[in-house]
Every structure is written in structure tokens, then in C-alpha cells.
C-alpha positions as CSV (number, residue, x, y, z in Angstrom):
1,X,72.2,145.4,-108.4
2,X,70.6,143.7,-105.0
3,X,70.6,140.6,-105.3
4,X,67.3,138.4,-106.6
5,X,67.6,136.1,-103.3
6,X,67.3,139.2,-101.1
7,X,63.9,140.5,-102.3
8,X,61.3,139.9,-99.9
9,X,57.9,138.9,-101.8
10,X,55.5,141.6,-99.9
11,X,52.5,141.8,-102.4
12,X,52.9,145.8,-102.0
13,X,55.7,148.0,-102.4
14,X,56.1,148.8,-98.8
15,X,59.2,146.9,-97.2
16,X,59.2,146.7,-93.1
17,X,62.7,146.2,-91.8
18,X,63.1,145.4,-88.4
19,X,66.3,146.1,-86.8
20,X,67.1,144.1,-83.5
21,X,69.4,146.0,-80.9
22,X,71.3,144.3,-78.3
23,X,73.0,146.4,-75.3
24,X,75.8,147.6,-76.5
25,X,75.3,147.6,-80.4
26,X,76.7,150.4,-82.5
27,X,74.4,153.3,-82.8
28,X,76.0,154.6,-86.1
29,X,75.2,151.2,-88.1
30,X,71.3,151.6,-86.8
31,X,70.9,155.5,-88.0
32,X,73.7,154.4,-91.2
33,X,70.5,152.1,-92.4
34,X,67.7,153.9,-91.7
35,X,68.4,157.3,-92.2
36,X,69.1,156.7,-96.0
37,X,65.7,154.9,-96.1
38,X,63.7,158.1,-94.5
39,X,65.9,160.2,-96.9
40,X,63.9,157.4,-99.8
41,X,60.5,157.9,-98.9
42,X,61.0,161.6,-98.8
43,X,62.7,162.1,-102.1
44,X,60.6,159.6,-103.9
45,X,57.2,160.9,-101.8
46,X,56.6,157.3,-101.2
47,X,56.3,154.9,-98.3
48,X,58.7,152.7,-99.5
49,X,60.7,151.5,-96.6
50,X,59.1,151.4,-93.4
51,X,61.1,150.1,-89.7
52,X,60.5,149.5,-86.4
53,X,63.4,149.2,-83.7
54,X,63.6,145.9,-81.7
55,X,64.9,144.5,-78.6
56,X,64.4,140.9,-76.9
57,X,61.8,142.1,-74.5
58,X,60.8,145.6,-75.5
59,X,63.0,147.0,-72.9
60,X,65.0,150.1,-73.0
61,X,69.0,149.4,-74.7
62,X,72.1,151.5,-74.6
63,X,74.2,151.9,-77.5
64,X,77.9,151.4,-76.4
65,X,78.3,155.1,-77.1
66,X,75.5,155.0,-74.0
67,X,72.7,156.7,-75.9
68,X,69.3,154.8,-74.4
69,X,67.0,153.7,-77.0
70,X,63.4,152.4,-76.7
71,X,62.4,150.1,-78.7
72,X,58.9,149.8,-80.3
73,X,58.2,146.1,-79.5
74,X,59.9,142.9,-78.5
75,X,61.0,140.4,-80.5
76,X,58.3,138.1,-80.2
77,X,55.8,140.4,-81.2
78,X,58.1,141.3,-84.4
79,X,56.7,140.8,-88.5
80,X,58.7,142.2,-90.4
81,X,60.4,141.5,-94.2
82,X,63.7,141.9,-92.8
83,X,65.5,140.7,-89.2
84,X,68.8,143.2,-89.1
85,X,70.9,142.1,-85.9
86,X,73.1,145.1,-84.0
87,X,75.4,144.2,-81.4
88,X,78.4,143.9,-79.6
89,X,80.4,140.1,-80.3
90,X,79.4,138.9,-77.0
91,X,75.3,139.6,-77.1
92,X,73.5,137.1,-76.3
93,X,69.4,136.3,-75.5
94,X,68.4,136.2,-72.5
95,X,66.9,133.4,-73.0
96,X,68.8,131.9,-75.7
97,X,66.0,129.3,-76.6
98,X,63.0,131.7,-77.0
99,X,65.1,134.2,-79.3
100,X,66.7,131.6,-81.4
101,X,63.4,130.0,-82.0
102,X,62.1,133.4,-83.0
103,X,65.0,133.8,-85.3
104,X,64.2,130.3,-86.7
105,X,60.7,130.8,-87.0
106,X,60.9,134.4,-88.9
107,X,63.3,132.2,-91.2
108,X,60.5,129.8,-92.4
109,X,58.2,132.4,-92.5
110,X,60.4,134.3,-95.3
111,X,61.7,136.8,-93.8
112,X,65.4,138.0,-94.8
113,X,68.0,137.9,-92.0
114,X,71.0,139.8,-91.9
115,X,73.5,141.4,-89.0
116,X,75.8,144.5,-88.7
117,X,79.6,144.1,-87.6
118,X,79.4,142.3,-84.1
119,X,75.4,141.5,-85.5
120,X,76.8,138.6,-87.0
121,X,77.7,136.8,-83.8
122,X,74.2,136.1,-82.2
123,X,72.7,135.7,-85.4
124,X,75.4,132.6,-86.1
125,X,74.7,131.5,-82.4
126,X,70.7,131.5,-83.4
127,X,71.9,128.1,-85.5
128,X,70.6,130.2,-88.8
129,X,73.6,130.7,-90.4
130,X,74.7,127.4,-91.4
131,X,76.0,126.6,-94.8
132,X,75.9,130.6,-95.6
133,X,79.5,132.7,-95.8
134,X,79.5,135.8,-93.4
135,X,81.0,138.9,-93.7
136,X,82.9,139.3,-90.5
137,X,84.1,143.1,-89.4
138,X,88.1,142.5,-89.6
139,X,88.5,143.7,-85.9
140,X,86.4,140.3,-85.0
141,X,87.9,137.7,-87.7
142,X,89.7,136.4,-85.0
143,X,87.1,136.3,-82.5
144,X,84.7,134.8,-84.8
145,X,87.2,132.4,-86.2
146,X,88.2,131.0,-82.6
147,X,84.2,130.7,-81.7
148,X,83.2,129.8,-85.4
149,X,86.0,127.6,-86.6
150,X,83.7,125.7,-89.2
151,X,82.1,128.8,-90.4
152,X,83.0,130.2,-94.0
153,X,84.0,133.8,-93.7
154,X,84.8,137.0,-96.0
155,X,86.3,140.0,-95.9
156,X,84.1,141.7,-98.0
157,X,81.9,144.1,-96.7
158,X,78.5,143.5,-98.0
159,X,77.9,139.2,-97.9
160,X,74.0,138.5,-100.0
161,X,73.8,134.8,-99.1
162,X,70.6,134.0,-100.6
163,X,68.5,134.9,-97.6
164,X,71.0,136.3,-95.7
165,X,72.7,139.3,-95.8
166,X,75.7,140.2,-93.3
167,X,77.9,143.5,-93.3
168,X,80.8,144.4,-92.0
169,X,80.4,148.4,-90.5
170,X,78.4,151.7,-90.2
171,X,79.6,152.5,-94.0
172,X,78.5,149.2,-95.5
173,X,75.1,149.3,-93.9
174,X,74.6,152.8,-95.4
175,X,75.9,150.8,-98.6
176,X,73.5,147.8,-98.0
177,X,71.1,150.7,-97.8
178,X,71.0,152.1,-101.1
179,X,71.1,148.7,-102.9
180,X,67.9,148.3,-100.9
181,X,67.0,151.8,-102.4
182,X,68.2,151.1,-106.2
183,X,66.1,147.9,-106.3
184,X,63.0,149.4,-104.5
185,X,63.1,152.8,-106.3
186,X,65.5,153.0,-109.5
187,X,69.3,154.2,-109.7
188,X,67.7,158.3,-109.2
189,X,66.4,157.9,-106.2
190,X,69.2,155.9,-104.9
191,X,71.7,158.4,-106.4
192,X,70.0,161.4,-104.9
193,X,69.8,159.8,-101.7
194,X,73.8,159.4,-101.8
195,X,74.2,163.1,-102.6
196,X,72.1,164.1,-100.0
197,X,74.8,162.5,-97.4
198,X,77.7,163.4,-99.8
199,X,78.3,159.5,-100.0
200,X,80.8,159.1,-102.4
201,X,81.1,156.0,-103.3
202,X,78.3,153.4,-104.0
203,X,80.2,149.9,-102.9
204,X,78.2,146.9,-104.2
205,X,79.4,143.0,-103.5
206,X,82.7,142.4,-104.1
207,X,84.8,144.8,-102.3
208,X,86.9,144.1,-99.3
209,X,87.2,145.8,-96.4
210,X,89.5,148.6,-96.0
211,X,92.0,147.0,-92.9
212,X,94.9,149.3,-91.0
213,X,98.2,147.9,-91.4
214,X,99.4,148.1,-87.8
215,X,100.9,151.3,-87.0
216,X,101.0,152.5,-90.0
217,X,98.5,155.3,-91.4
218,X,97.9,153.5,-94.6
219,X,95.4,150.2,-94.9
220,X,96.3,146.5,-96.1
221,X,96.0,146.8,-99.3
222,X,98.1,149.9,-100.2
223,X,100.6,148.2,-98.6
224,X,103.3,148.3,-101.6
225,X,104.6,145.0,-103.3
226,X,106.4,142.7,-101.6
227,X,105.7,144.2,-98.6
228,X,101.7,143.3,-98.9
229,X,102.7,139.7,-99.5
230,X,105.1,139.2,-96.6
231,X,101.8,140.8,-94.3
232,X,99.4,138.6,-96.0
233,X,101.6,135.4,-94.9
234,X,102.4,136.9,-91.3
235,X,98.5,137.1,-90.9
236,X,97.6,133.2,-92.0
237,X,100.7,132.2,-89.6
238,X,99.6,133.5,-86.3
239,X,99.1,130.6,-84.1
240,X,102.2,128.5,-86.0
241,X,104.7,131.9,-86.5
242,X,106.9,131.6,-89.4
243,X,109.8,132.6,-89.7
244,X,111.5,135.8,-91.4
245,X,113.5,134.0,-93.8
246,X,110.7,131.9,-94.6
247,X,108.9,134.1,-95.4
248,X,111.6,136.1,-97.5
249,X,112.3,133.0,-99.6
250,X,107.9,132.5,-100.0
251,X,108.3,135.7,-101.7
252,X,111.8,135.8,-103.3
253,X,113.7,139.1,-101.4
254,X,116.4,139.0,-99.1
255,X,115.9,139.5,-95.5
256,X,118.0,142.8,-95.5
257,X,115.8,144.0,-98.4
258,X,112.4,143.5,-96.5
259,X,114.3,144.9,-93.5
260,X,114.4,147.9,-94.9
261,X,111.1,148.0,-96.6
262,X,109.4,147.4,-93.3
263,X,111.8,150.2,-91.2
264,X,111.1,152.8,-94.3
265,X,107.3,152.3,-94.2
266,X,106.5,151.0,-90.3
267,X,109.1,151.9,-88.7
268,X,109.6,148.7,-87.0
269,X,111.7,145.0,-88.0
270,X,109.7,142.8,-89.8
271,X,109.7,140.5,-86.3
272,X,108.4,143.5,-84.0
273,X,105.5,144.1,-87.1
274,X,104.8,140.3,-86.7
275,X,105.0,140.5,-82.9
276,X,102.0,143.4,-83.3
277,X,99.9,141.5,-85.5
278,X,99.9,138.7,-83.3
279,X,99.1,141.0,-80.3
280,X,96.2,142.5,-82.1
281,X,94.4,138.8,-82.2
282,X,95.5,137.9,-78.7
283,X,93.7,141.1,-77.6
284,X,90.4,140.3,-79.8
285,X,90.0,136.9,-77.4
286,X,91.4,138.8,-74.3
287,X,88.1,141.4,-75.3
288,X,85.6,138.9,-76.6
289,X,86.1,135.7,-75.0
290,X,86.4,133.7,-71.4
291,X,89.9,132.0,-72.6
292,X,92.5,131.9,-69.7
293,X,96.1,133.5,-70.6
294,X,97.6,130.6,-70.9
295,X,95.4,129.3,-73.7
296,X,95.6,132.6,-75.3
297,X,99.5,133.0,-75.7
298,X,99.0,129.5,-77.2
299,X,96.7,130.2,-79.4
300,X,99.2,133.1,-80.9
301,X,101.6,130.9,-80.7
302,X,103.6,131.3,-77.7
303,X,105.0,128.3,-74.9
304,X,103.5,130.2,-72.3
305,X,101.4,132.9,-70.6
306,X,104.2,135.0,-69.1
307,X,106.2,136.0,-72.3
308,X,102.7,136.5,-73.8
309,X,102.3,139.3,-70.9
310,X,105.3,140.8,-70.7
311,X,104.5,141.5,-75.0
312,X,101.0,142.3,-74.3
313,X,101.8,144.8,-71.4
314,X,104.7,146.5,-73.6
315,X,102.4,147.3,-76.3
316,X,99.2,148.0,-74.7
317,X,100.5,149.7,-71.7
318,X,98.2,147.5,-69.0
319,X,98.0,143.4,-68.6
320,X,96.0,141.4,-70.8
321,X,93.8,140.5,-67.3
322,X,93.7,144.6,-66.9
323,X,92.5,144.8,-70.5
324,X,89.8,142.3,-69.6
325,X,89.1,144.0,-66.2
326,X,88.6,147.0,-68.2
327,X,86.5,146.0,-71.1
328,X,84.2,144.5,-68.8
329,X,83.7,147.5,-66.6
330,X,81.5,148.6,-69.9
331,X,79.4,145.4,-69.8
332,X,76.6,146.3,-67.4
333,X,72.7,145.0,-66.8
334,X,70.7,145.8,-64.2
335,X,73.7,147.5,-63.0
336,X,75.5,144.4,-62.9
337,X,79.3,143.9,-64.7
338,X,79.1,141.1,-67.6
339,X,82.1,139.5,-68.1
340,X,83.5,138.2,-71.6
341,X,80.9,134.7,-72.2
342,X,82.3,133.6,-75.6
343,X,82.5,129.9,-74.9
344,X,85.9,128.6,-76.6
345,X,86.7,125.2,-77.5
346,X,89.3,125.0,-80.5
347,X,92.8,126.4,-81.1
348,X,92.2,130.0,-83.1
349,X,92.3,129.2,-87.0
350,X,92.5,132.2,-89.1
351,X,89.4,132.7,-91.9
């Protein structure tokens, strides 16, 4: 059922969702929402949902799979019942203090804000999120965390926070979707509309996101027992690393046994598995924020940068500052590269 504190008290049944696209944002979580929604007001043969597509000045944006989109007005000019946010982790306003005071004022007037994967990042920078949990997409936690350290986080992928609603991915919006359709228009229509996109499976709040144990082709949490407890504790110790036999006695197996478990299943030692998963964080900030190397290996806990690259190089093939290089070679405006901007303060703490 959608939650109570997301209903926006229109006076009519039609709901106008506004969906705000930053350069770069995912084009599969903007046509995951509304596409359900048109699929709605055909099968019901009622304007129920209506949206408009939004960018900070009305200008053109490219998705990041470089599909241009033009949106129908810009932010300022935006009334709408709900503010959905789409982009990248590193958007940002132009001008930070007009489009955070827009956010802001949108906010008092009632409408419902929300964000999509890397949506969550501006809308938290707009200073609107405080004292509400996110739902963070788990291939940012660790960007989010290091920006966000005070910020409550979840790994489920649909986060109602009385009038705010944040969502992990593509397949959660869709979700986010029908609950908007089940409350608007009854569990038929909502049903239907599944069917029609041969959606299987209706997730509500509650469940968690689906995460890929590293190199293997399995997620998290079919990872079999002990072996899903000895992950879980490798990923809350990744700037302080613990060691193997610490965690062996946390949860009571030998090291030999949990050798094994991890070669029959990964492949790899439990030490080169917890090398990985520490790589896989480093290479969030190396992606998403302006950290030097140096405070990087540090934050994954290693002495120093050159043992951090020598590891980073071996598993991703190219330097952590070619990574960067890289990355930022897809950050253009006005034909201009953007590098990585996320400001960073605090040692990386793990939500």
C-alpha cells in the first residue's frame, strides 16, 4: 500500500509529476516511471497521472547513454505534486542557490520530493533531506557515505520518508510506479499495468536491494551461510580491515574451513575477496569524488598511495588517476570536460 505521507492533496484526481533531469542522469529510471503511468491512463481511460520533464534552465540534457532530451520548462517555472530528481552522483545546479531555493520552496508548498539512484545526491545537497533515511543505489553507498557521513541510509530500494520518497534503480522506480498506480487507481489497474510490461514482481517497502558479490555471478544475499556473515563483516571493516582469523572466530569456523568455502564459490582466498571489496569502494571516490590518492588508500585502509595503486592497477587494468582521467572524459558542458566536484571532508564511514 503507498504510503499515507506520500499522497499529494490535489482536490482532483489528476497527479502532475515532475521529473528533474540533470546531464548525465539515467534514461531507463525516467521512461521506468513514466511509461507505467501512460500505460495507467490508457488502461483505466483516465487522466490520472500527468508529467512534465524538467531541467534547471529549460535547456536541452543528455542521458549518459547520450540520448538528448528537451525538456518542457525550467525549474523555476515548475508546479507540480511531485519533484523526482535524475542524475549522475556528481550533478549539481548551476547555480546552486537558485535551485536549492526552488527545491526548498516546492517543499513548503506541499509538493512530494523524491530522487532516482544518483537523484539522491543533489536532492541531499538541496539541504531537504535532513532528518529523512535515503535509499542509496549500493554502487554509491560509499560515495554517499564519504560525502554524507551524518546522513541515515538504507539499502532498501523504495525509502517513503513522509514527504520524501528516494529509490534505488530503473526497477524500483517502475516499482515506485505502480504503488503510485494501486493507490490512484485500485490493485486492477496496477496489476494490468504490470502484465502489460511482464513485471513480475510487485516490490513494496521493505526489500533490499539485490547486490553482486564480487566476482561471483550470484548477489549478497544468496551468498550461503557462513560465507554471507564473513562478507557482511568484510563490508563494515573497510577503512579499519580486519583480519581473517578475526573474522573466523566472529563467526565460529576455522580459517581452513572458510578457505575453502570462499575458493569453492569465488574462486579466490578470503584476503584477495576482501582486497576486491575494498577496491570496489576506493573506485566509487576515485569516480565520484575530488579526493587525492593518498587520502583514498587511507580511507580503505591502506599506509599509503603506492600499494593502493599497484592493487587498483592489478584489478582494474589502468591507474586509479587513469580511471579518473577516464570517467571524466564523459563529463562534458558546453563541450567542456567536468571533473569529479564531490567536496570531501571526513574519513569514509560505511552506512
Amino acid at each position: 500500500m503507498f504510503p499515507e505521507s506520500l499522497e499529494r492533496s490535489t482536490g482532483n484526481e489528476h497527479i502532475q509529476l515532475g521529473f528533474l533531469v540533470f546531464p548525465g542522469f539515467p534514461m531507463a529510471c525516467l521512461t521506468s516511471m513514466i511509461e507505467p503511468l501512460r500505460a495507467a491512463n490508457e488502461i483505466s481511460d483516465r487522466n490520472a497521472f500527468g508529467w512534465t520533464l524538467i531541467s534547471e534552465m529549460g535547456d536541452p540534457v543528455d542521458s549518459s547513454a547520450m540520448v538528448r532530451f528537451h525538456p518542457d520548462r525550467a525549474l523555476a517555472e515548475a508546479e507540480v505534486d511531485y519533484l523526482i530528481l535524475l542524475s549522475p552522483p556528481n550533478a549539481r545546479f548551476t547555480n546552486p542557490r537558485h535551485g536549492n531555493g526552488v527545491l526548498r520552496a516546492l517543499d513548503r508548498h506541499g509538493a512530494i520530493l523524491g530522487g532516482v539512484s544518483g537523484g539522491v545526491f543533489p536532492l541531499v545537497r538541496a539541504g531537504v533531506m535532513a532528518g529523512h533515511v535515503a535509499s542509496v543505489h549500493w554502487c554509491y553507498a560509499s560515495a554517499f557515505s564519504d560525502e554524507f557521513p551524518d546522513y541515515a541510509t538504507t539499502d532498501e530500494v523504495i525509502m517513503p520518508d513522509r514527504r520524501r520518497v528516494t529509490v534505488s534503480g530503473a526497477a524500483a522506480a517502475f516499482d515506485l510506479a505502480l504503488m503510485l498506480i494501486e493507490k490512484r487507481l485500485g490493485a486492477d489497474v496496477m496489476t494490468e499495468v504490470a502484465c502489460w510490461f511482464q513485471h513480475p514482481l510487485v516490490r513494496g517497502e521493505g526489500v533490499r536491494q539485490k547486490i553482486p558479490a564480487p566476482r561471483v555471478a550470484v548477489t549478497s544475499d544468496m551468498l550461503p551461510d557462513p560465507l554471507g556473515r564473513a562478507v557482511q563483516i568484510m563490508s563494515e571493516n573497510l577503512e579499519d580491515p580486519i583480519g581473517i582469523a578475526d573474522i573466523c572466530e566472529q563467526i565460529d569456523i576455522s580459517p581452513r574451513h572458510l578457505e575453502r568455502l570462499f575458493k569453492k564459490l569465488t574462486g579466490k582466498s578470503p584476503l584477495v575477496y576482501y582486497r576486491n571489496l575494498r577496491m570496489a569502494a576506493a573506485r566509487q571516490l576515485v569516480m565520484y569524488s575530488n579526493r587525492s590518492m593518498r587520502e583514498i588508500a587511507e580511507a580503505i585502509g591502506y599506509a599509503s598511495a603506492s600499494p593502493f595503486r599497484a592493487r587498483y592497477t592489478e584489478i582494474y587494468g589502468l591507474s586509479p588517476e587513469e580511471d579518473r582521467r577516464k570517467i571524466n572524459m564523459f563529463r562534458v558542458r558546453d563541450n567542456a570536460p567536468l571533473p569529479s566536484t564531490i567536496p570531501v571532508r571526513t574519513p569514509i564511514s560505511q552506512p
